[in-house]
N, C-alpha and C positions, 0 to 999 in steps of 0.2 A: 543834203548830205553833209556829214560832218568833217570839215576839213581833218583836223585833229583827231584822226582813230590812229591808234596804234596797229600795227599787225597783232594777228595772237600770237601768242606763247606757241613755235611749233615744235618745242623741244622733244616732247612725246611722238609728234604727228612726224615729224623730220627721220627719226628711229626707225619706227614701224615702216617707214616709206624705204629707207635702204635698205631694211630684209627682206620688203617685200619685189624689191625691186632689182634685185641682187643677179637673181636669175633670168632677165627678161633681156633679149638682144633686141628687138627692134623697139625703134620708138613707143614710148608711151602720150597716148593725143589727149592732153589737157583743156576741155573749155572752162575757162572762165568768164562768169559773166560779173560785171560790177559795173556801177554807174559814175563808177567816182575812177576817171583814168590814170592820176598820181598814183591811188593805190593800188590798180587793178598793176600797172606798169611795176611798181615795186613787189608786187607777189609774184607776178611772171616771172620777175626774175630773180626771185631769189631761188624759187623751184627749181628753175632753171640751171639755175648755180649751183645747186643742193646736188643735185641727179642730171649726168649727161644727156639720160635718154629719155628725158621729160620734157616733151615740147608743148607748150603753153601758148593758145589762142584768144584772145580777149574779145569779147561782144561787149558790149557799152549797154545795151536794151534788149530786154527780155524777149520785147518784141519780134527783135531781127535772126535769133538764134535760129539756125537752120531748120527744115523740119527733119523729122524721123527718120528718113532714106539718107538727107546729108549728115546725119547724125553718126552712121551706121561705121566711119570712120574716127569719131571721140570713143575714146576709154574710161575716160571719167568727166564729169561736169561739176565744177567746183560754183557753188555762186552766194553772191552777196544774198542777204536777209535783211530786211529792215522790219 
């Protein structure tokens, strides 16, 4: 994995996420999965800092990501691509 990625650009993604997000009172359940936990830790938390009601969970391996019934509590799955 590449030590040296930058985050993306979430200028656009950061927008979209506050109107869409604008009207939601309870938490919104973030998995993320990434292998590389520098970055995975700095996306969490910038999310996290972005929007109060976005809680962000990090798996490290594809592998271990819950199955489908633990699943049934994320709202979104954000994940690395190589």
């Amino acid at each position: 994995m590449d030590g040296d990625r930058e985050p993306p650009n979430t200028t656009m993604d950061t927008q979209t996420a506050e109107l869409s997000l604008t009207d939601v009172k309870s938490p919104v359940e973030v998995l993320h999965v990434d292998d590389d936990p520098e970055f995975a830790r700095m996306t969490a938390d910038l999310l996290e800092e972005r929007h109060e009601r976005l809680c962000v969970r990090t798996e490290p391996d594809p592998e271990t990501v819950p199955d489908e019934e633990r699943l049934a509590d994320v709202d979104c799955i954000l994940s690395d691509y190589d």
